[in-house]
Structure formats: structure tokens, C-alpha cells
C-alpha positions in Angstrom: -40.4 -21.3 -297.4 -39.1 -22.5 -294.0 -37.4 -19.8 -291.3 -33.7 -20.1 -291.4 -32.6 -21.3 -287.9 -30.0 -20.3 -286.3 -27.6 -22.4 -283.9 -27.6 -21.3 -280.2 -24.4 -19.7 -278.9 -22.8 -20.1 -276.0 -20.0 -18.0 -273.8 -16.2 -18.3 -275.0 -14.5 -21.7 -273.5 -13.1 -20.8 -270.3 -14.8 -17.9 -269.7 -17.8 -18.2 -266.7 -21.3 -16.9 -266.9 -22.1 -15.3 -263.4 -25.8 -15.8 -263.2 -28.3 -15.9 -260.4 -28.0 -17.6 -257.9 -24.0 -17.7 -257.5 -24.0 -14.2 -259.2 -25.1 -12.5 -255.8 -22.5 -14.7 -254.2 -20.0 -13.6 -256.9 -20.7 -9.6 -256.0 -20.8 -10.2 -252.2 -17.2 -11.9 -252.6 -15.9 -9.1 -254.6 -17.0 -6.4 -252.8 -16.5 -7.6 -249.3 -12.3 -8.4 -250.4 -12.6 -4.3 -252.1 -14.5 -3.6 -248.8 -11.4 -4.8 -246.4 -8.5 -2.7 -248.8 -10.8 0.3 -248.3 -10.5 -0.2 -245.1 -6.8 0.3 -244.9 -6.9 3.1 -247.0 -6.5 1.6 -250.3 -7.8 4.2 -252.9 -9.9 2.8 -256.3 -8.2 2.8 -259.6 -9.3 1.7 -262.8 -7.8 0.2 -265.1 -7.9 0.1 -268.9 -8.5 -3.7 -270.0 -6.3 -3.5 -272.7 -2.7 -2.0 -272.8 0.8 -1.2 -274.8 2.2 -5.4 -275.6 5.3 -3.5 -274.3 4.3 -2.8 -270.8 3.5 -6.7 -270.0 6.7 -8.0 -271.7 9.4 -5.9 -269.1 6.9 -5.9 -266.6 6.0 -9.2 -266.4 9.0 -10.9 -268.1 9.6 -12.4 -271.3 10.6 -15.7 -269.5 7.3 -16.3 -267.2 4.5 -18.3 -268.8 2.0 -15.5 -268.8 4.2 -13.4 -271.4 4.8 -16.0 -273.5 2.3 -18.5 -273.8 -0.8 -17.1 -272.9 -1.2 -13.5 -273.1 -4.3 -12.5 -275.7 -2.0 -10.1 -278.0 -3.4 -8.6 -281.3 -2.6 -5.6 -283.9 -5.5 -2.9 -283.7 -6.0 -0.8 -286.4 -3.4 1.5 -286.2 -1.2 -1.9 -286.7 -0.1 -1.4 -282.5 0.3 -4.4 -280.3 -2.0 -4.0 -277.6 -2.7 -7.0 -274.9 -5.6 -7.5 -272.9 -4.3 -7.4 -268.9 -2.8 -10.5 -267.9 -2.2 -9.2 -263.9 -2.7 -6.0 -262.2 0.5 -5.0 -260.9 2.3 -3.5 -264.6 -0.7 -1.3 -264.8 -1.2 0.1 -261.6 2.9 0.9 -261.8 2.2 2.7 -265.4 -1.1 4.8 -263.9 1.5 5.7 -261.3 4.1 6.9 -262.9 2.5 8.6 -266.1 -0.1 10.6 -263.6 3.2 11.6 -261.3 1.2 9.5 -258.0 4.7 8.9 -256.6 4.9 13.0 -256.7 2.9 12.7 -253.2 2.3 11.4 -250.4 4.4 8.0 -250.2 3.6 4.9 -249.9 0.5 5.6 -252.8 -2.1 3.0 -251.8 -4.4 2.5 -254.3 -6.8 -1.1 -255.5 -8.4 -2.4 -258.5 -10.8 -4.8 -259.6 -12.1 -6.8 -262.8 -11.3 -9.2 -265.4 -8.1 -10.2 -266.2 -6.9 -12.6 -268.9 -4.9 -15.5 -269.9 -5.0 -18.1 -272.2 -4.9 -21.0 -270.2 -6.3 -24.8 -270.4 -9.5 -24.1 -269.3 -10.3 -26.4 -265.9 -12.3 -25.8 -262.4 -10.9 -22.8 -261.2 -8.6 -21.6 -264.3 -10.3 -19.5 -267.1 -9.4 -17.9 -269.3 -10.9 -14.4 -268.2 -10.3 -14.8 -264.7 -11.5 -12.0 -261.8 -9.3 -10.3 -259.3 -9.1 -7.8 -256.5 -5.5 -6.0 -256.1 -4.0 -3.8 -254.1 -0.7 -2.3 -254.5 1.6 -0.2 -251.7 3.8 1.9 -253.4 7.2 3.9 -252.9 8.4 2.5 -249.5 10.2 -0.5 -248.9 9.3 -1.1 -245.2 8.5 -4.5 -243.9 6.2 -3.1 -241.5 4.3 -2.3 -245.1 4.9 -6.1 -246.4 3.3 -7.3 -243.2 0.4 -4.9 -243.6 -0.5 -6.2 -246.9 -0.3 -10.1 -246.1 -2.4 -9.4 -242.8 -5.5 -7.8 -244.7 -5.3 -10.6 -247.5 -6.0 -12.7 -244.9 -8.4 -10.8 -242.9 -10.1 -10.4 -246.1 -10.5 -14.2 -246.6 -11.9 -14.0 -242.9 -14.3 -11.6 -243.4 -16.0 -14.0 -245.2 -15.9 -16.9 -243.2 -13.3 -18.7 -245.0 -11.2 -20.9 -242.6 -9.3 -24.1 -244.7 -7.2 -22.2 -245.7 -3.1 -21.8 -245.4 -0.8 -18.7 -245.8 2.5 -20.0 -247.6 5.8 -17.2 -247.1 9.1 -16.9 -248.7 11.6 -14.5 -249.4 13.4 -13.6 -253.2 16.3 -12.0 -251.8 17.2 -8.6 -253.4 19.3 -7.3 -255.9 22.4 -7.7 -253.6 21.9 -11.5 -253.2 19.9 -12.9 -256.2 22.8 -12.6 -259.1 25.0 -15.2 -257.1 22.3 -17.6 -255.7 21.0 -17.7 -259.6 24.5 -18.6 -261.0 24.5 -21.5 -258.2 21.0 -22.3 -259.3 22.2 -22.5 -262.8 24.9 -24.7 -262.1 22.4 -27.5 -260.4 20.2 -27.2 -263.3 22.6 -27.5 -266.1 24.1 -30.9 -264.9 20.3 -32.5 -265.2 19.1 -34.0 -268.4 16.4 -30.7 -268.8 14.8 -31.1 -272.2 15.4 -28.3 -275.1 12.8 -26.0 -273.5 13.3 -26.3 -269.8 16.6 -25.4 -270.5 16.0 -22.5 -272.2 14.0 -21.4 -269.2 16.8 -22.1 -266.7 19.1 -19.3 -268.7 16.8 -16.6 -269.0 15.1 -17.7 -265.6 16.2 -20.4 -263.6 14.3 -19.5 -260.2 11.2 -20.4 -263.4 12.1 -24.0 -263.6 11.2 -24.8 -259.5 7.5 -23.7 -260.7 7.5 -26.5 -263.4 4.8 -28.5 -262.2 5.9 -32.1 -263.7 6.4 -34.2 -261.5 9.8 -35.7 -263.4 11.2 -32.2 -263.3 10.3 -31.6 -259.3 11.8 -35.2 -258.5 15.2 -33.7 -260.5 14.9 -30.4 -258.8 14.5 -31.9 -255.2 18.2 -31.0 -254.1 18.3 -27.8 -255.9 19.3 -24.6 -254.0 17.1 -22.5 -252.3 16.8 -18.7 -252.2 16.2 -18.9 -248.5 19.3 -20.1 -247.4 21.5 -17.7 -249.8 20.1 -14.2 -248.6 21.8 -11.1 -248.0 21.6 -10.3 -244.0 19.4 -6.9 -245.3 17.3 -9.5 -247.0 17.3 -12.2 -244.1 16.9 -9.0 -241.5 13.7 -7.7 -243.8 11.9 -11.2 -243.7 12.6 -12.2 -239.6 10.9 -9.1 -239.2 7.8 -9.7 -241.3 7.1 -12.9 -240.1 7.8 -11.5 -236.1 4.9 -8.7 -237.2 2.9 -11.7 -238.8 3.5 -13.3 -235.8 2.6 -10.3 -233.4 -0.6 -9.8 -235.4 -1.7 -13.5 -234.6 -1.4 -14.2 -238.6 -0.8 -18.1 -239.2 1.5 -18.8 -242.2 4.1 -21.7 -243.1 7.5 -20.9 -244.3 8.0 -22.5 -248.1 11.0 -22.0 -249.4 10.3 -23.2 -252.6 7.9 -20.7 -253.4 8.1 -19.4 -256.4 5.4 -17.0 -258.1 4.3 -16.9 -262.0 5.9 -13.1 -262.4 9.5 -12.0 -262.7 9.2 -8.8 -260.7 8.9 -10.6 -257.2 11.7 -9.9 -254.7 12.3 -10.3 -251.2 8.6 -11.3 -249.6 6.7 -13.6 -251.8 3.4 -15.4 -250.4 0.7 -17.6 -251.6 -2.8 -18.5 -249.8 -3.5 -22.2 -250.3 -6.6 -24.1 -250.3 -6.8 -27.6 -250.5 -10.6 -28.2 -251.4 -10.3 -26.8 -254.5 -7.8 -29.7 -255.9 -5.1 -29.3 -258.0 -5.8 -25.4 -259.0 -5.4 -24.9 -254.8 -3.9 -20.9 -255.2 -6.9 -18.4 -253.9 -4.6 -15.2 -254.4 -1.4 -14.2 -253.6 1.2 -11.5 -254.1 4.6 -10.1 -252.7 7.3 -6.8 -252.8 8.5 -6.0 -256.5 11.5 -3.7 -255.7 12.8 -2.6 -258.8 9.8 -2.7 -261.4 9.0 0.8 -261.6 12.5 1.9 -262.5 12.1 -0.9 -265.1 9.1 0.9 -266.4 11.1 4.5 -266.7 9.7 5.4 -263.7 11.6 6.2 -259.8 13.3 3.2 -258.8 10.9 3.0 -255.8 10.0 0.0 -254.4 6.6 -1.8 -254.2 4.2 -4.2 -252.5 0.8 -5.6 -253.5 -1.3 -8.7 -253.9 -4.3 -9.9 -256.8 -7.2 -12.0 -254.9 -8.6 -14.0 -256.7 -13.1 -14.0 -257.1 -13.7 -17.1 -259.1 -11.4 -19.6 -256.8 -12.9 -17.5 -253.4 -16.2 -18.4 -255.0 -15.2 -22.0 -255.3 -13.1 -22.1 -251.7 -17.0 -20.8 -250.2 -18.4 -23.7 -251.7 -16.2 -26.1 -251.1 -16.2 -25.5 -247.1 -19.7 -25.2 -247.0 -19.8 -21.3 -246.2 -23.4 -19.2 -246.5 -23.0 -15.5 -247.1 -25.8 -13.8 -245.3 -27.8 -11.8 -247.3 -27.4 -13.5 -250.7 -30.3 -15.1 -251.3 -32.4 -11.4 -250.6 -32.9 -9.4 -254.0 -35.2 -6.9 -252.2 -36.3 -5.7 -248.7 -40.0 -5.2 -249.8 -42.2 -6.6 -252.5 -45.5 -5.3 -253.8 -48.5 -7.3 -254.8 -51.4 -5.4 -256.3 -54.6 -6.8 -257.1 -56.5 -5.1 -259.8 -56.0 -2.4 -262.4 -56.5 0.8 -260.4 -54.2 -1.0 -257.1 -51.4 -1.8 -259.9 -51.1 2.4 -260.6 -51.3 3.3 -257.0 -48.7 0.3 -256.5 -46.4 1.9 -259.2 -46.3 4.9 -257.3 -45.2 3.5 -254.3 -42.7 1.2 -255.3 -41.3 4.5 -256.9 -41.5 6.3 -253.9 -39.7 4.0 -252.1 -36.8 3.5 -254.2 -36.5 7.2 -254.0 -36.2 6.7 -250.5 -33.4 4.1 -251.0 -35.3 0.8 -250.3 -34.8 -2.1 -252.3 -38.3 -3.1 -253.6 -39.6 -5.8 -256.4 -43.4 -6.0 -257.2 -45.5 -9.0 -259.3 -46.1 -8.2 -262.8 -49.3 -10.0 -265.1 -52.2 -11.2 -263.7 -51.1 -13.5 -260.3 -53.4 -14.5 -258.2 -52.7 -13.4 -254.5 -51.0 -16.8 -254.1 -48.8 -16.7 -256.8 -47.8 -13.2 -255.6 -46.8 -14.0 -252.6 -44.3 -16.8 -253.5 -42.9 -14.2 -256.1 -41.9 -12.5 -252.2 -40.5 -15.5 -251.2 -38.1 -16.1 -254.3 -37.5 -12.6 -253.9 -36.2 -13.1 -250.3 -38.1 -10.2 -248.9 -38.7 -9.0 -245.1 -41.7 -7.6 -245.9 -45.2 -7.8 -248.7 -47.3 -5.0 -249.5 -50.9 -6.3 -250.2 -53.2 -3.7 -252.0 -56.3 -4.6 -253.2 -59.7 -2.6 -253.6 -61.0 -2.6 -250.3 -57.2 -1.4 -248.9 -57.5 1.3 -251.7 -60.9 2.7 -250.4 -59.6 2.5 -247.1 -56.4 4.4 -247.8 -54.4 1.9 -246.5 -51.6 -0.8 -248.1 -51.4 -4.1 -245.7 -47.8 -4.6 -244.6 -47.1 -8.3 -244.3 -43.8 -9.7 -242.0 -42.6 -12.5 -244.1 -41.0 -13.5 -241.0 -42.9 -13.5 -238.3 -46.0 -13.3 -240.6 -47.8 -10.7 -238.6 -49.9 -8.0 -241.2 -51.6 -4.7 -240.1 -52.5 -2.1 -242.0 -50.7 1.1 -242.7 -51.6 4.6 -244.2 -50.9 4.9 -247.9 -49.3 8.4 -247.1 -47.3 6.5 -244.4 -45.9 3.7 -245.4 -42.7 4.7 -247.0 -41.7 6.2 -243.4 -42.6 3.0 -241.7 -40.6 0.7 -243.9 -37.6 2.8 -243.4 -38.0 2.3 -239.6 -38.5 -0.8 -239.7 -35.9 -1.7 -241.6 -33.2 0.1 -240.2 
């Protein structure tokens, strides 16, 4: 009777595998963009991955492509519509208001990061569970505040080394101005030949149908009007003095005034970070103010600012520039390579002693050879080998190899713990 063989599975379309050796890239990226909002005195929240249908639909907005095309919506078993998170933002804004965070201290600072999730057309750059940092700034409408978050997204990109990129800026107007610039807006659209749904789109959101991406709707939507030119003066006063902070803070950035972003809750400051290397899915991360969505959500009417970064396309933007994170390629500090039975115990003791001691340390398992051992180091990316054999046993002593210089001396068993940690510090 033969064994039943069973077909080898693979990871969801659209969804990447993280695995050594981009995975160490992957973490460095994430946690040097988390590492900049801490900085500023963002504060960590987490997020459930799944959440109430409801809170995406007026959040997000029925109209934008995320609601209603590609949001992963299903009935649990208590027959509710949950959804697993699309963006950050509508989340963040619940946390805030069921936990009374705008109770406090204003603005509430506070970042996240994870998977998110949309079901896209799966391409380079676009997946379907895509990863983000966010941070959001809530409960003061300042622009010294709007200028703050733009200027560490881009510090953030810095950090890391990344240069080809380009900071796009727009305003959305406000409540004042947007009801009259979208009737104009409505009245451009409806005299083009839109098809059934495009139209659609343009009455429950024109400011949507600039975003199309079809290069037959962009050609009729050339001459359309543009937010920028119908602002209130408190909306055109708001922006001049973003971009004269932007500009005092040395932060580069091209006006676009046809900016528009994928979510409905976006007003006055709206911005994009560009990169060309990356083709036609070129948007790294991106974000803007969003006064107005927690009074939607039946919270204050308190206004907001944030941004979502995103991992995968940083990832990408590295590679396509050419950019080497230090320290990725290093899994350990120290590596251990015992020969014989009775070094492999006293090894196992070590290694656990340093670990205890907070140093990263790998040793070779089986029965390598010296040689073998010592390109195990190598791979490992280690600064230093430990070499204890039977002689270094009855001496007492562990040989401590340089992988860089290559220089090897012998230290005391008893010592050697101590001496790593100087010597790595």
C-alpha cells in the first residue's frame, strides 16, 4: 500500500513570506520608523486585527475603494460583521475614545504597528496583507502639530538612508470651504461622458474621481477644479504656515494640488512620500489632519493628525537605491565551537551564561569539524569565536577568536563572560 502524498502548500496570493535574509532587513526597517515616533513621544498602542464592519464603513467611507471593494468582511459566529483592519487611523480613534484618552493630556500621541489588510490585485509592492507603522496626534488642530508629523516621516525615511525620495503636500480645505468647492467639482464632472460607475462615485465623492488612475479619466479630468485654489482664508492661513515650518525645518516637499488620498476622512493637510524606483506602486507612506472623524465615531469633535508608513514598499525603496543597513547580516555577537563531548557540556554552560548576561550568542550543533565550525561563525556574522577543545578544557581556558582582525588568546573559563561584555561594548 503506497503513502498518500500530500501537495505542498504555499502562503495566500499576495501575502509575503519575511524570511532570512530580507527578514532582518524587514525588522530593522520597522523598528527603526517605531524607533523615530518614540522619539517624539509617540506612545505604543495595539491594535486588535479584526474590528466592528461598522467602524471602517463611517470611518473610512462607504465611497473610497478600501470600503467597498477590498475590505476582508465575514460573519463570526455570533452572525456579527467583523473586518480585518484595512488602515490604522479608525482604530486608533475608537481605542481613544472608548478608553476616555482624550480625557487627558491633549494632543494624545500614541503609534502602532502590524499587518493590515486589503484585497487588492496582488503586484510588487501591493499585497494583500500589507505592514505599516502609524502614528496619530490627537485633539489639537495646530499646524505647528501637522508640521511635526510630516517632518519625522521624513526623518524617519532618513534614518535609514533613504534619499530618492519626494514629499508631495496639499491641502483639503475644511468644513467651511469643501461643501461649495465639491458642488463646483460636481458640476465639471457631470458634463463628461463618466461611465455608470464613475459617476456614481462623483455623487457620493467627487474629490474620489481625481484618484481614478485611468489614464482616459485623468485626460477628462485635466481642467477640473482644484481644492487648492477654493480654500477658506483659515484653510489657506493653516497650510502657508505648514509649509513656512516645513520650510524652517529644512523639509523638501513639492506642492500637488491634485493630491488626493484613498480615505474620506482627510482634511486640510494631506501628503504623500513618492518614490520613483519602485514603478508604478511609487507611494512609501503617507498621511494627513482628519478634523472631524472622531465626532463621526460618537466621540469629541476634536481634531486629528497622523500618518501609516509603509514596511514592505520601505523594504523595496532600500533595495531599489542600493542602501545596506548596518548590522543586518549579524545574527549574534559570539559563536561557540566545541570540540568533543565533555567541551560541548562546558560549552552549554557558557553560552547560557552569556545570554544571561544579555549577549547574543549562537554555537555549532552535530559533529563539525573545526572548519566547518568556524564558517557556521561566519554565516552567523559574528565579532567573535569561542574555540574549546580538550586541551583548553584542562587548561581552564576557552580561546577567544577576533573574526575581524583574527587575533586569538586565551581567556579564563570563569572570565570570559566579563570580557566579552567589555569588549563588546
Amino acid at each position: 500500500m503506497s503513502e498518500k502524498k500530500f501537495q505542498a502548500l504555499s502562503a495566500p496570493k499576495g501575502v509575503p513570506d519575511y524570511v532570512p535574509p530580507v527578514s532582518p532587513v524587514f525588522l530593522k526597517v520597522r523598528d527603526t520608523l517605531i524607533h523615530q515616533a518614540h522619539l517624539a513621544g509617540f506612545q505604543h498602542i495595539e491594535l486588535p486585527i479584526f474590528e466592528d464592519t461598522a467602524l471602517f464603513a463611517r470611518g473610512v467611507g462607504e465611497s473610497t475603494d478600501v470600503v467597498s471593494k477590498e475590505m476582508y468582511t465575514f460573519a463570526d459566529r455570533g452572525d456579527r460583521s467583523v473586518t480585518l483592519r484595512p488602515e490604522g487611523t479608525a482604530g486608533v480613534m475608537r481605542a481613544v475614545i472608548e478608553h476616555n484618552l482624550d480625557r487627558g493630556q491633549l494632543p494624545v500621541k500614541l503609534n502602532y504597528a502590524g499587518p493590515f489588510f486589503r484585497y487588492e490585485r496582488p503586484q510588487a509592492g501591493r499585497y494583500r496583507q500589507l505592514q505599516q507603522v502609524g502614528v496619530e496626534a490627537i485633539g489639537v488642530d495646530d499646524p505647528a502639530l501637522d508640521a511635526e508629523i510630516v517632518a519625522l516621516a521624513d526623518r524617519s525615511y532618513r534614518s535609514l538612508g533613504l534619499t530618492g525620495f519626494r514629499l508631495e503636500l496639499t491641502s483639503l480645505g475644511d468644513h467651511t470651504c469643501r461643501p461649495a468647492y465639491r458642488e463646483k467639482l460636481q458640476q465639471f464632472l457631470f458634463t463628461l461622458p463618466l461611465d455608470e460607475e464613475t459617476r456614481k462615485r462623483a455623487e457620493l465623492n467627487p474629490l474620489r474621481v481625481l484618484d481614478d488612475k485611468r489614464p482616459e479619466v485623468q485626460e477628462m479630468t485635466a481642467d477640473a477644479p482644484l481644492m487648492l485654489d477654493h480654500l477658506s482664508a483659515e484653510s489657506r492661513e493653516h497650510f502657508e504656515t505648514v509649509t513656512g515650518l516645513l520650510d524652517d525645518m529644512s523639509v523638501p516637499y513639492v506642492i500637488n494640488p491634485r493630491m488626493v488620498r484613498g480615505l474620506d476622512y482627510y482634511t486640510k493637510t494631506c501628503f504623500e512620500f513618492v518614490h520613483d524606483g519602485l514603478g508604478a506602486q511609487s507611494g512609501i507612506g503617507g498621511g494627513g489632519r482628519y478634523d472631524g472623524l472622531m465626532a463621526q465615531l460618537g466621540g469629541q469633535d476634536l481634531s486629528g493628525i497622523g500618518y501609516g508608513l509603509g514596511v514592505d514598499r520601505t523594504v523595496l525603496a532600500l533595495e531599489a537605491e542600493g542602501v545596506v543597513l548596518d548590522g543586518v547580516d549579524r545574527r549574534v555577537d559570539v559563536y561557540g565551537v566545541a570540540l568533543g563531548a565533555e567541551a560541548k557540556r562546558r560549552m552549554a554552560r557558557l553560552i547560557n551564561d552569556l545570554r544571561a548576561a544579555g549577549i547574543a550568542v549562537d554555537m555549532s550543533y552535530g559533529d563539525r569539524g573545526l572548519k566547518g565550525a568556524m564558517k557556521g561563525a561566519d554565516r552567523a556574522g559574528a565579532r567573535f569565536a569561542l574555540v574549546l577543545g580538550e586541551s583548553e578544557l584542562a587548561d581552564g581556558q576557552v580561546q577567544v577568536k577576533d573574526l575581524g582582525s583574527h587575533d586569538q588568546a586565551g581567556v579564563a573559563l570563569d572570565e570570559v563572560v566579563a570580557e566579552l561584555g567589555r569588549r563588546l561594548t
